[in-house]
N, C-alpha and C positions, 0 to 999 in steps of 0.2 A: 504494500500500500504506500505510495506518494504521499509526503506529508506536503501541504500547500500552505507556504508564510503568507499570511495576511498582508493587505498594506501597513506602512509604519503610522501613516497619518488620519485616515480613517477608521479601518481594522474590520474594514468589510470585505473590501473586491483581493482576491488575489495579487500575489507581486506581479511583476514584467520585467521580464529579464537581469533575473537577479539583481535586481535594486530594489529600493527599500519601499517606494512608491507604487500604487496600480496606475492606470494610463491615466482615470478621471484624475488621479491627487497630483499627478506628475505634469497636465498641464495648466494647473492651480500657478499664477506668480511668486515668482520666490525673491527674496535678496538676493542680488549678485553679491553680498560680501560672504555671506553665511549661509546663505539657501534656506533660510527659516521663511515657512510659507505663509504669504497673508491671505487674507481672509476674512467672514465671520469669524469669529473667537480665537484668532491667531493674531500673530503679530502684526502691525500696522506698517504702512509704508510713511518713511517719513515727509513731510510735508513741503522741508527744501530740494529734498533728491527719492522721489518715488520707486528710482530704481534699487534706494538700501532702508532698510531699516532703522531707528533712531539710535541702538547701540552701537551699530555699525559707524555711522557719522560719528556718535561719541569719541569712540576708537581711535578714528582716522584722527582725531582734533590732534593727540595724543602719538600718535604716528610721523615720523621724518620719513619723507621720500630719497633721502638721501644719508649715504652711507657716515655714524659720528666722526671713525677717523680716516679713511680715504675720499671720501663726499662722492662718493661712486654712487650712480642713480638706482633705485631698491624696485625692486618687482612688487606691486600687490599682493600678490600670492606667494606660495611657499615656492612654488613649483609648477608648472603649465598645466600639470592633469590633474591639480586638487585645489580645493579650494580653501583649506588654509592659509589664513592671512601670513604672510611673512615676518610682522613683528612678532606673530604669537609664537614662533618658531626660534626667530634671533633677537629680536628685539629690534633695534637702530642701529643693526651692524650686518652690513654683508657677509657672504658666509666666508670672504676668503680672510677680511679682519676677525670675525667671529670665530672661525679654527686656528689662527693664529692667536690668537687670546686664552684659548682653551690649549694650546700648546705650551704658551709661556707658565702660565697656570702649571700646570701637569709638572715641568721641568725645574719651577721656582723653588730655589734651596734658600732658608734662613742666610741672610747675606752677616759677613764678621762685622760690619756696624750693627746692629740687631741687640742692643743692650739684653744681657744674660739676666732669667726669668729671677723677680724678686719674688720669694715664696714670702708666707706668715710667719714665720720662723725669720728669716733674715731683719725683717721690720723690728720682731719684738728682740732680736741680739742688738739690732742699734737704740733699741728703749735700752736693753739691760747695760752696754756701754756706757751709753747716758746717764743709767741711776736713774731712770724714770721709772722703772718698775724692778721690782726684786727677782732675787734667784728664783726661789719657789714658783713666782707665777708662770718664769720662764720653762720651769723644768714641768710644770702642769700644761702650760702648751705643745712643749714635744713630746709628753704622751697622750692628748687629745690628738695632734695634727701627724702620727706616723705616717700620711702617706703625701706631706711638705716636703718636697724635693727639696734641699739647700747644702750649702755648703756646710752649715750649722748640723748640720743632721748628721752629718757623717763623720 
């Protein structure tokens, strides 16, 4: 027995062609940003551009057409064959700064300027230098904090 998926957006008429719509819902108007269908009880067309939807505009306010740091010109879309926005994917960055970013990323070692990690323990050895607080409280914090990485500790 054939199981037969329903449409997505009605849940009446059969699919068509393996997509998510039947013929009636598929030639319903859609957003060209998103494909979210208008309609009775569906999302509305917005009133400056009827061909998007108003979060779609939102979006775009919010959207550079152009790449942060080479200013190379950015596609709408992810991709030619989907319809994923391209910021939702990289942001404000092309994808060839966008995997260079993710590369620098990936390879960044703590650089020797990178001042060496001051634990709670090293704070309260410059109180206890100081005379601002006693031995005991000191020796009551490194056995509360054994897992203060410091110099003190060792």
């Amino acid at each position: 027995m054939t199981k037969t998926n329903l449409c997505f957006h009605c849940e009446i008429r059969p699919q068509v062609n393996k997509e998510m719509l039947c013929e009636v819902c598929t030639a319903y108007p859609k957003c060209e940003g998103c494909q979210v269908i208008f309609g009775e009880g569906c999302a509305k067309p917005s009133k400056t551009n009827p061909d998007r939807c108003d979060s779609c505009l939102y979006l775009e306010d919010r959207v550079d057409f152009y790449c942060k740091l080479c200013h190379k010109r950015l596609p709408l879309f992810y991709s030619p064959n989907v319809n994923t926005l391209h910021f939702i994917v990289r942001g404000n960055f092309c994808g060839h700064c966008n995997n260079a970013c993710a590369i620098e990323a990936r390879m960044a070692t703590p650089r020797e300027e990178t001042p060496e990690y001051v634990g709670y323990l090293a704070l309260l050895a410059d109180q206890l230098a100081k005379g601002w607080i006693s031995v005991g409280a000191f020796e009551e914090a490194k056995e509360m904090n054994p897992h203060d990485i410091t110099k003190v500790n060792s």
